[in-house]
N, C-alpha and C positions, 0 to 999 in steps of 0.2 A: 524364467520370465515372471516378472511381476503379475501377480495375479490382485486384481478389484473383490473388493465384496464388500457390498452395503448392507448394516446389518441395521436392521429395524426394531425399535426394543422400546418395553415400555418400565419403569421400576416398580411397578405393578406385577411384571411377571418373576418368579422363582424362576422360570425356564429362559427365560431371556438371558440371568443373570448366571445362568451355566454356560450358555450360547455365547456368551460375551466372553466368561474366562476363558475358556475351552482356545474361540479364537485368539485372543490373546497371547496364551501359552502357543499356537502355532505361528504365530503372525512373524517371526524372523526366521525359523524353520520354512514356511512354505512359502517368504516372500510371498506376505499380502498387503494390499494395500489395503488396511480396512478402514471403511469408513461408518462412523459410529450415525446414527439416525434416528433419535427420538422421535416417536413417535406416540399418540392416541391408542392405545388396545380396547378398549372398549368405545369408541366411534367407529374401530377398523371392523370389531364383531357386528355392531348394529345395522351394519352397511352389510357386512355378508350374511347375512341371516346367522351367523354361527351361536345358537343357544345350547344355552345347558343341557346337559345331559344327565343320566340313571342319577339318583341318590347312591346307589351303590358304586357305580363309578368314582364320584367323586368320594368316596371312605376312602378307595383303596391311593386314590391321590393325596391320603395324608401320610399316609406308610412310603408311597414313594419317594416322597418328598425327603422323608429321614433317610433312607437307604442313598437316594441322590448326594446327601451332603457326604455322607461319608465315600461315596466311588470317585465323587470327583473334589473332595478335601475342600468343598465351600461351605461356611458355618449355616448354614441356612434354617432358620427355627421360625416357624408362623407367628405372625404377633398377637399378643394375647387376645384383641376383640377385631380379627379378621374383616368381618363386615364393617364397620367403623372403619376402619383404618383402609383398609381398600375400596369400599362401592360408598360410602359416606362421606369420607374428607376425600378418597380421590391419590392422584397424581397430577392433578392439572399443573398445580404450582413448579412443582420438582422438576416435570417436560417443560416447561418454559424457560425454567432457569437453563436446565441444559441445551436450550436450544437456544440461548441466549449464550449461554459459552460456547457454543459450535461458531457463532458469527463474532466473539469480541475475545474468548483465551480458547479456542481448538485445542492445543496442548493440553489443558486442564478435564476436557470432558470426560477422557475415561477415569481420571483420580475422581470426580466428582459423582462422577455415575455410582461409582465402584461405591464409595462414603452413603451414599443415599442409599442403596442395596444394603450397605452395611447396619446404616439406621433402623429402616422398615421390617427386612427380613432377617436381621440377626440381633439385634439391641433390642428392638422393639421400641423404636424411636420415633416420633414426628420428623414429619417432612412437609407440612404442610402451611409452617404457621412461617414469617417472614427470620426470627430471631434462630427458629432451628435450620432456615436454609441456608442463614449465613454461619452459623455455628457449620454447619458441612462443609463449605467454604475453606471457612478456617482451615477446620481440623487437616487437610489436605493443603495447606502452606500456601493460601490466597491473603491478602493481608485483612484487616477487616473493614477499611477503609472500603477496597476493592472490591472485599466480598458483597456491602453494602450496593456499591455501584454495579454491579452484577446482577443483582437481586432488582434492581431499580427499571436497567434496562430488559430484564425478564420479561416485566408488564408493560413496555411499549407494544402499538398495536403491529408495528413491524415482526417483530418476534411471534406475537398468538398468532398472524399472518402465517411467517414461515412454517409451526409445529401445523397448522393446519392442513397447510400444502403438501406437506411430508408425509402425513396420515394418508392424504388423499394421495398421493405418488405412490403409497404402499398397496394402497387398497387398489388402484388403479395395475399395478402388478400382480394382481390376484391376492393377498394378505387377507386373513382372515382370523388371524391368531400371532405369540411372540413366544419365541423371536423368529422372525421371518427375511429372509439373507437371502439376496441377489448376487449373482456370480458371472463376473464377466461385463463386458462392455458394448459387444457388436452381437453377440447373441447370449443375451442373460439368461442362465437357469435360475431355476426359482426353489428354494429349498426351506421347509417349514421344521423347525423342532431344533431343541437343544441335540440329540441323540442324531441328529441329520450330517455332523461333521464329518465322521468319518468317510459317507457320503463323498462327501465334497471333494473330501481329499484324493477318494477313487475315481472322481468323474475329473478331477482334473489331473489324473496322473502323479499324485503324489502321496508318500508313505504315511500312513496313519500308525503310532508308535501309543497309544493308549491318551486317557485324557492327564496324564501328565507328564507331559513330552518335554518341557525345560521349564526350569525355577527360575523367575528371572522376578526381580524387585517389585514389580506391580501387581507381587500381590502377598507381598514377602509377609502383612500382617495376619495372614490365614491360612499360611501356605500349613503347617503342624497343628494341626485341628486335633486337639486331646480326645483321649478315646471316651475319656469319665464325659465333657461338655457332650461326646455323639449320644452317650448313653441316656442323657439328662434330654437333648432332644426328645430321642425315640420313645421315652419315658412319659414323657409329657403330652406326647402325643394318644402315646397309650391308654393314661388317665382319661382326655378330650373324649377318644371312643368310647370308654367304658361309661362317660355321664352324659354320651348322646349328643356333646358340643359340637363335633363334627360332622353333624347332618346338615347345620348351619356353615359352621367354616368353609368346611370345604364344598359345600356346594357356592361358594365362594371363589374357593381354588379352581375349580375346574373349568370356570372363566377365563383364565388364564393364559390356559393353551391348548384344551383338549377340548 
């Protein structure tokens, strides 16, 4: 039986974007219907009181973060001035486009999600500015024409409308962090965290086989994450701690989800 799950995510979160593959690779295995749901993560935090935590906490969420790309083969690398790029330019742009493709190409949202994760958390790319959201577009086989008119009706106030209502439908479910998955239709569970899958799969009665359960083309550009790039990650990450950068970043990170 077809199973629902609405999965709430913001491309602000690392964790959202394992949430996302993770379901993904299950989604024709456990027959799911998933339904992608852009959402605000920092409106849905300010709404629950969820503020930051230890400084030491958040160090050890930059180690995790490298261990995470490699368990679950996603490139995931912080971008080089964390703060700027996440709590200064934002995601407000990026949530509207996709929730602007959720109402005008639905087919397109997860390839566009996916390119925008790939910009921010692994390129170390803008997503902010109007030229790199239709450069995302593109690069994911929208035309540029199209891409343009995407981008256009992003900032219709119908569209800020919708991503608002959505925040608040999540937040209104209890959310309080990303990514955050509703399960079910007549009585929704509520389940918080990338690592909460396997979960899912036990509460609804179906086999959880590790988080790479089938290779299937959406995600075929990442799917063989070289060992030298994990190394260069964890690397990098290493230097951050030893010159103290990640007292900043990742008290950044830990926004997030945790």
């Amino acid at each position: 039986m077809t199973q629902q799950i609405k999965l709430y995510y913001d491309v602000m979160s690392p964790y959202s974007w394992i949430g996302f593959e993770v379901l993904h690779r299950y989604k024709q295995k456990w027959d799911l219907d998933l339904q992608l749901c852009p959402f605000q993560i920092l409106k849905v935090r300010e709404q629950s009181s969820n503020l930051p935590k230890s400084k030491e906490k958040a160090i050890h969420v930059g180690y995790d973060i490298a261990r995470l790309a490699k368990f679950y083969n996603i490139p995931l690398k912080p971008p080089s001035n964390p703060t700027e790029t996440l709590m200064v330019k934002g995601t407000t742009q990026a949530q509207q486009l996709l929730t602007a493709a959720n109402l005008e190409l639905p087919d397109k949202v997860e390839a566009i999600s996916r390119e925008l994760w790939m910009r921010v958390w692994s390129r170390d790319e803008d997503i902010t500015e109007d030229t790199s959201l239709i450069q995302a577009c593109v690069k994911i086989g929208i035309s540029n024409e199209n891409s343009k008119k995407l981008l256009a009706r992003s900032k219709d106030q119908d569209v800020i409308n919708k991503l608002e209502a959505t925040t608040q439908e999540a937040f209104n479910y209890g959310a309080f962090g990303a990514p955050f998955m509703v399960v079910g239709k007549d009585d929704p569970q509520i389940f918080w965290g990338s690592d909460r899958i396997e979960l899912i799969g036990y509460t609804l009665g179906l086999k959880w086989e590790g988080p790479h359960v089938t290779k299937t083309n959406h995600n075929s550009s990442f799917q063989s994450v070289e060992r030298s790039k994990d190394s260069i990650v964890f690397t990098s990450l290493t230097k951050w701690m030893i010159l103290l950068v990640p007292i900043i970043i990742l008290i950044v990170l830990q926004w997030l989800n945790y």
